[in-house]
DSSP file (Angstrom, degrees, kcal/mol; ACC not computed):
  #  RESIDUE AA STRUCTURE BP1 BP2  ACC     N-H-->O    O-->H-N    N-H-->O    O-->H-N    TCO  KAPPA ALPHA  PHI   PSI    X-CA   Y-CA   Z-CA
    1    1 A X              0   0    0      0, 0.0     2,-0.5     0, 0.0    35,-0.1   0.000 360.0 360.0 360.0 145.7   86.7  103.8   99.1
    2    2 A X        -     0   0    0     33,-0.1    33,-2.1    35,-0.1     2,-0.4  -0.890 360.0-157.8-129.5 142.4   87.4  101.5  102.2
    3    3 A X  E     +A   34   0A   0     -2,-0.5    43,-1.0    44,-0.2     2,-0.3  -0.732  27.7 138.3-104.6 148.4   89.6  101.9  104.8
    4    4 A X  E     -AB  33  45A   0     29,-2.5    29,-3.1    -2,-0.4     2,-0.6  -0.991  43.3-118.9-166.8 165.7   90.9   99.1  106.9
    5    5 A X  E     +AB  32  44A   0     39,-1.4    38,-1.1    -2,-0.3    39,-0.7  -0.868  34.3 174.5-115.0 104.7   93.5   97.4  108.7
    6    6 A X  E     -A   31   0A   0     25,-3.0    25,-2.3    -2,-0.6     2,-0.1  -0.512  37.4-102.6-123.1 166.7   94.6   94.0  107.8
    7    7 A X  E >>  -A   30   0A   0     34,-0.3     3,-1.7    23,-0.2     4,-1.4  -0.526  41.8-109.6 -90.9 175.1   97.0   91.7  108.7
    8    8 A X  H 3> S+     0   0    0     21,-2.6     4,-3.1     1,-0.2    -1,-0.1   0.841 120.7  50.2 -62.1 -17.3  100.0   91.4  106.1
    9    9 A X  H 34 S+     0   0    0     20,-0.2    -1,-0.2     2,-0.2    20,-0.0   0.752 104.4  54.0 -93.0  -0.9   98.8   87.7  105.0
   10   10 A X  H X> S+     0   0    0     -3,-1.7     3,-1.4     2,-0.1     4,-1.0   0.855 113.2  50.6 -76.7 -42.0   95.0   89.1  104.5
   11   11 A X  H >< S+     0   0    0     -4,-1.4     3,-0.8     1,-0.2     2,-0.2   0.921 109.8  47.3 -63.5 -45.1   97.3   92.0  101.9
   12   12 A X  T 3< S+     0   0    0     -4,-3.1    -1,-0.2     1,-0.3    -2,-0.1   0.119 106.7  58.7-124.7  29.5   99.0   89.3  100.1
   13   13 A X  T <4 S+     0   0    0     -3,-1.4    -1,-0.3    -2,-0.2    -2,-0.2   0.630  97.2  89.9 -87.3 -55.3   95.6   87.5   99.7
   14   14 A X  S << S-     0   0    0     -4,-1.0     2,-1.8    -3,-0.8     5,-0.1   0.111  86.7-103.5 -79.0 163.7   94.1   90.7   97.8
   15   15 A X    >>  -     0   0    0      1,-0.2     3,-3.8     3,-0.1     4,-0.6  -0.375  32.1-151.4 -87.7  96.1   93.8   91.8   94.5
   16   16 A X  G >4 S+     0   0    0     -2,-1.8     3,-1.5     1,-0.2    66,-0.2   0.754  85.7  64.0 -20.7 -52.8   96.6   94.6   94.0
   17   17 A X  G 34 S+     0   0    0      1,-0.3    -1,-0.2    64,-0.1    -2,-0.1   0.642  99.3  55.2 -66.4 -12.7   95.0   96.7   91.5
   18   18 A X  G <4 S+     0   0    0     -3,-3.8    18,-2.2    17,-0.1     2,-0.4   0.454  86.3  90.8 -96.6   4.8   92.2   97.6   93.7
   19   19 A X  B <<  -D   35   0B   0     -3,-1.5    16,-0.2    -4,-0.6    63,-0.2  -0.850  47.8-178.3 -98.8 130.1   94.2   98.9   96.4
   20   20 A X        +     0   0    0     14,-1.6    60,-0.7    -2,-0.4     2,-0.5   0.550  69.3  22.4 -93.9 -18.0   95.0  102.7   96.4
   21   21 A X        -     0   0    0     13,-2.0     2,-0.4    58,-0.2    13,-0.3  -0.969  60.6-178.3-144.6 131.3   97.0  103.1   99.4
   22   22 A X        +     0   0    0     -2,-0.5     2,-0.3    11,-0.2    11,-0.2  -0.999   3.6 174.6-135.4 155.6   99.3  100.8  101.6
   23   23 A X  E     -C   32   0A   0      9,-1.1     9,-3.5    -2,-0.4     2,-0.2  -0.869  19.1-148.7-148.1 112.0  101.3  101.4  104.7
   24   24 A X  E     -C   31   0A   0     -2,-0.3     7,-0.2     7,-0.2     2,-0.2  -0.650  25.8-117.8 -84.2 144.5  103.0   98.6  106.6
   25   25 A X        -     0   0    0      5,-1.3    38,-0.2    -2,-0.2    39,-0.1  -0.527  37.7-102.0 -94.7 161.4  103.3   99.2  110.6
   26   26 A X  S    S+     0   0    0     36,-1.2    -1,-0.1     1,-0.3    37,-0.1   0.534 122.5  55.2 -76.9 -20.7  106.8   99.4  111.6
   27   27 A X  S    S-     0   0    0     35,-0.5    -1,-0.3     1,-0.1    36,-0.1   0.626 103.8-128.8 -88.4 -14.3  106.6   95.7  112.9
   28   28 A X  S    S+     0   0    0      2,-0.1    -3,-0.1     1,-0.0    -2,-0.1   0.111  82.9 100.6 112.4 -55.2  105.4   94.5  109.7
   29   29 A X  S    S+     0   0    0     -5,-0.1   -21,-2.6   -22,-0.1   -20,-0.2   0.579  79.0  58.4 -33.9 -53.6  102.2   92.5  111.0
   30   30 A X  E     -A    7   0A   0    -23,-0.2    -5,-1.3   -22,-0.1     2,-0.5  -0.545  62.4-166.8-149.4 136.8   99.7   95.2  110.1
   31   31 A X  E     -AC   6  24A   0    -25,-2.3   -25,-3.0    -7,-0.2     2,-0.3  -0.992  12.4-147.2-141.9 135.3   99.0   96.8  106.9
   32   32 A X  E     -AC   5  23A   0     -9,-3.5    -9,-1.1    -2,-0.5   -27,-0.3  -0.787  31.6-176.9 -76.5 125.9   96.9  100.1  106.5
   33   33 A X  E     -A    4   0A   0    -29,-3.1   -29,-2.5    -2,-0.3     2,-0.4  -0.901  32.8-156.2-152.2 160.4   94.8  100.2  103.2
   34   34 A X  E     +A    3   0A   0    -13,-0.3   -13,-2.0    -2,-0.3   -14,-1.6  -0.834  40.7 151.9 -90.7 124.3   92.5  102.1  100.9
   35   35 A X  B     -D   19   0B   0    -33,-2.1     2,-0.6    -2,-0.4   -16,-0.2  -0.906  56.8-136.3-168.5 154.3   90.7  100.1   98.9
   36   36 A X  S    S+     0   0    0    -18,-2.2     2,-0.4    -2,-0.2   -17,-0.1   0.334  83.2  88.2 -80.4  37.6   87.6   99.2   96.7
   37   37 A X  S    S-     0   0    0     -2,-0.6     2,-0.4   -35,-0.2    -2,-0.1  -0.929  78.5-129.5-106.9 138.1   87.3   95.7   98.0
   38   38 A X        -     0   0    0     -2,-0.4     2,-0.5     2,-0.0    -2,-0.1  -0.800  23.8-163.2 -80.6 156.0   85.4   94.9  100.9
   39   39 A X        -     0   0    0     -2,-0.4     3,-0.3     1,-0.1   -29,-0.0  -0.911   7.7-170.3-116.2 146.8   87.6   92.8  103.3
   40   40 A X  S    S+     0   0    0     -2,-0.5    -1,-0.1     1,-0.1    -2,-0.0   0.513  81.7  63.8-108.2  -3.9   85.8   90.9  106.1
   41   41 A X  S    S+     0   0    0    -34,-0.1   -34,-0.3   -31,-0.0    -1,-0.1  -0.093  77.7 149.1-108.2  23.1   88.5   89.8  107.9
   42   42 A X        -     0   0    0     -3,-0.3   -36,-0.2     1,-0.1     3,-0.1   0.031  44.3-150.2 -78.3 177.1   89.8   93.5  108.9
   43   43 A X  S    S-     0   0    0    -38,-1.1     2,-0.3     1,-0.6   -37,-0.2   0.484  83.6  -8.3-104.7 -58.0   91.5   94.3  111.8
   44   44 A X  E     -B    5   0A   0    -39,-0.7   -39,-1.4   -41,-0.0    -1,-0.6  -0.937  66.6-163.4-156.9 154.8   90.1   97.9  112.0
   45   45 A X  E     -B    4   0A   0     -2,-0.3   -41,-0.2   -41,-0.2     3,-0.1  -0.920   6.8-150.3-156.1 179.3   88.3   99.5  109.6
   46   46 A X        -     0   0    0    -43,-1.0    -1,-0.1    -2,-0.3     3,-0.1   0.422  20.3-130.9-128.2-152.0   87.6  103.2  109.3
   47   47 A X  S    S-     0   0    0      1,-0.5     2,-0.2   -43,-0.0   -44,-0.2  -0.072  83.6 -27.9 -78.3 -57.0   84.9  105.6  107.9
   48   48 A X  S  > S-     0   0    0    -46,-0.1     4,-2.2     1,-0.1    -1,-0.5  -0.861  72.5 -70.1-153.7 175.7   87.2  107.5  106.1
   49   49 A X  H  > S+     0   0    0     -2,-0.2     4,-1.8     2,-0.2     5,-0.2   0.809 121.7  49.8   0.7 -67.2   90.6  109.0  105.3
   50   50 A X  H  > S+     0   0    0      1,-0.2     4,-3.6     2,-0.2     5,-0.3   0.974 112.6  49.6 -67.6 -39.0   90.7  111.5  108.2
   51   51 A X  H  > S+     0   0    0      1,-0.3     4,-2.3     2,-0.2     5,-0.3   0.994 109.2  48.8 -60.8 -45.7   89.8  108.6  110.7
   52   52 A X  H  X S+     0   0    0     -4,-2.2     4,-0.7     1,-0.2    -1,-0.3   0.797 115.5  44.6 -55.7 -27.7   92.3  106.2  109.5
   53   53 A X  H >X S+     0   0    0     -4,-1.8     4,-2.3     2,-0.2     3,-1.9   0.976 105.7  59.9 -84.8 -45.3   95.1  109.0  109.8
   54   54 A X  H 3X S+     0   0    0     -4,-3.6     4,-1.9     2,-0.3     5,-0.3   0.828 109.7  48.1 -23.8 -45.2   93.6  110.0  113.2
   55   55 A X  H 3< S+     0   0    0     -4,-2.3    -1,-0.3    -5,-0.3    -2,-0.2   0.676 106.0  49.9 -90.6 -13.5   94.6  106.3  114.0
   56   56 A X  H X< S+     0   0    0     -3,-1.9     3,-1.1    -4,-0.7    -2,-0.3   0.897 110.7  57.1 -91.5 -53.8   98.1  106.2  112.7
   57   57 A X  H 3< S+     0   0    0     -4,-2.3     3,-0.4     1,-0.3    -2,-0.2   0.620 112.5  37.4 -97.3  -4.9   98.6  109.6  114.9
   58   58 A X  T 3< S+     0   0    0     -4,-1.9    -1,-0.3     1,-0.2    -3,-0.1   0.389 127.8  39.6 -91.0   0.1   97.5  107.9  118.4
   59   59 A X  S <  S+     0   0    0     -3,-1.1    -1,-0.2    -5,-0.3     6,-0.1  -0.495  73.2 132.2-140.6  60.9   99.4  104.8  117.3
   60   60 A X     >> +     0   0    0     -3,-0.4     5,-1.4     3,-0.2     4,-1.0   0.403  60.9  65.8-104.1  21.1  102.0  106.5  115.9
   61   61 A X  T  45S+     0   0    0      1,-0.2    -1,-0.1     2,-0.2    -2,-0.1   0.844 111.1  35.5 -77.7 -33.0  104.5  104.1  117.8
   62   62 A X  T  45S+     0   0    0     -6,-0.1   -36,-1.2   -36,-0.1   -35,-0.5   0.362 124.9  46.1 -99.0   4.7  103.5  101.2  116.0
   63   63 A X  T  45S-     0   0    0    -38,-0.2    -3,-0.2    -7,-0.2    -2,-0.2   0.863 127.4 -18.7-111.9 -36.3  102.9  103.3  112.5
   64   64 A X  T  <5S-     0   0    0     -4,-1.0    -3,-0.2     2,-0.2    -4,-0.1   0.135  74.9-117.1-154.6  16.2  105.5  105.7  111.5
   65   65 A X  S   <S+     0   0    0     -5,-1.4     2,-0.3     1,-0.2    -4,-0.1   0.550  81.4 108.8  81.8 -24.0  107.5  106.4  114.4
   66   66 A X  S >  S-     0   0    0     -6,-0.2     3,-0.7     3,-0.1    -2,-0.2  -0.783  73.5-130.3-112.8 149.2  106.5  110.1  114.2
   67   67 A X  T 3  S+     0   0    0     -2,-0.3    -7,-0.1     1,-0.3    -6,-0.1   0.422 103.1  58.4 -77.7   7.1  104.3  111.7  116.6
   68   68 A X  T 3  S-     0   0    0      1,-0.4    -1,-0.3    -8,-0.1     3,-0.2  -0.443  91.1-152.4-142.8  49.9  102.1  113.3  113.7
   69   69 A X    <   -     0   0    0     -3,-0.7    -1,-0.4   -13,-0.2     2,-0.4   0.470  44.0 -32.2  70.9-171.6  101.0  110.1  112.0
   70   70 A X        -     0   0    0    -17,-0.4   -13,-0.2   -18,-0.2   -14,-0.2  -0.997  69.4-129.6 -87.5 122.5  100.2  109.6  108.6
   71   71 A X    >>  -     0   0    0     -2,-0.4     3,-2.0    -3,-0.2     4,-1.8  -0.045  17.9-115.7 -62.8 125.1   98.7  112.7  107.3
   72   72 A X  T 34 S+     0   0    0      1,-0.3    -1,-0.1     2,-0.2   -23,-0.1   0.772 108.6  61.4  -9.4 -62.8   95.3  112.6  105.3
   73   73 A X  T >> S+     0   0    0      2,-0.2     4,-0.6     1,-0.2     3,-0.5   0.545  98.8  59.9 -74.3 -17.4   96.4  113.7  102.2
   74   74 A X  H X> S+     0   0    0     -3,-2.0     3,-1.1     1,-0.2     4,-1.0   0.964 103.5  48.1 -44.7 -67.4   98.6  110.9  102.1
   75   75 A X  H 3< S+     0   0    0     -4,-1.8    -1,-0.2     1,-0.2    -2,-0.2   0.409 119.5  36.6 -18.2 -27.3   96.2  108.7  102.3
   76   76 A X  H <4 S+     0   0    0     -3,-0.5    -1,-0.2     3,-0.1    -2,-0.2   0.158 126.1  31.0-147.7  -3.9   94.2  110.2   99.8
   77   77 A X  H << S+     0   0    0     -3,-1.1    -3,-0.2    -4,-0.6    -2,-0.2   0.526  93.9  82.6-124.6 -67.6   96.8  111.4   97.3
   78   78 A X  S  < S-     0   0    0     -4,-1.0    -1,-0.1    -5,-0.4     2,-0.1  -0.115  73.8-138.0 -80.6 133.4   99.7  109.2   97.4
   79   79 A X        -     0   0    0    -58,-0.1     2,-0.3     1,-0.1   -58,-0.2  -0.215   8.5-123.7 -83.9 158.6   99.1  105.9   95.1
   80   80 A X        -     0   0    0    -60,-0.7     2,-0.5   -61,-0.1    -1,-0.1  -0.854  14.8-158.5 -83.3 134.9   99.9  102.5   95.7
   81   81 A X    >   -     0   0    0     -2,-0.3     3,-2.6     1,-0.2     4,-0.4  -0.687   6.9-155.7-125.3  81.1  102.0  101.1   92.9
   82   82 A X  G >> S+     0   0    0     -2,-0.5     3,-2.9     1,-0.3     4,-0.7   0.853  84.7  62.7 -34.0 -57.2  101.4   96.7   93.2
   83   83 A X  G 34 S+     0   0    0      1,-0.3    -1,-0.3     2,-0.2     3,-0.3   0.769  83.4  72.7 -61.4   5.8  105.1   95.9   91.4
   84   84 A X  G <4 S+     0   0    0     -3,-2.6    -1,-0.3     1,-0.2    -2,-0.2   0.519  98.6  44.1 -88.4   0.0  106.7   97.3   93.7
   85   85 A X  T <4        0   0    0     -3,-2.9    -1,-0.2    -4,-0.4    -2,-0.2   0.644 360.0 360.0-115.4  -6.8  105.9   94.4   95.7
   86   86 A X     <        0   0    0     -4,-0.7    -2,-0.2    -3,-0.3    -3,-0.1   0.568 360.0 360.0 -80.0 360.0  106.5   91.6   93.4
């Protein structure tokens, strides 16, 4: 899996089904995702799970608003469901 941070018109380039996780930053601009694509145009990109939550919980002003980030297991359990954006 790859983790990365793209802007939202690099997401609404990419092929939904291969993305397992999304999170939009609060502003919108930024989208967190797990996915088996590589993207080349990232933003940030990650090692893994833990880092990418590590990076929503020092930036959690522009990511969820909450001092504690997005947790790991979020990341790594909770799916991405592509209609929910059509």
């Amino acid at each position: 899996m790859n983790y990365y941070i793209i802007t939202t018109e690099v997401f609404n380039t990419m092929d939904k089904a291969n993305i397992s996780f999304r999170l939009f930053n609060l502003a919108e601009t930024n989208v967190l995702v797990s996915t088996t694509d590589t993207v080349g145009s990232s933003l940030q990109q990650f090692a893994d799970s833990a880092a990418a939550a590590t990076y929503t919980k020092n930036n959690h002003a522009d990511w969820t608003g909450s001092v504690h980030g997005v947790k790991q297991w979020e990341i790594d359990i909770i799916k991405y469901i592509p209609e929910i954006d059509d």
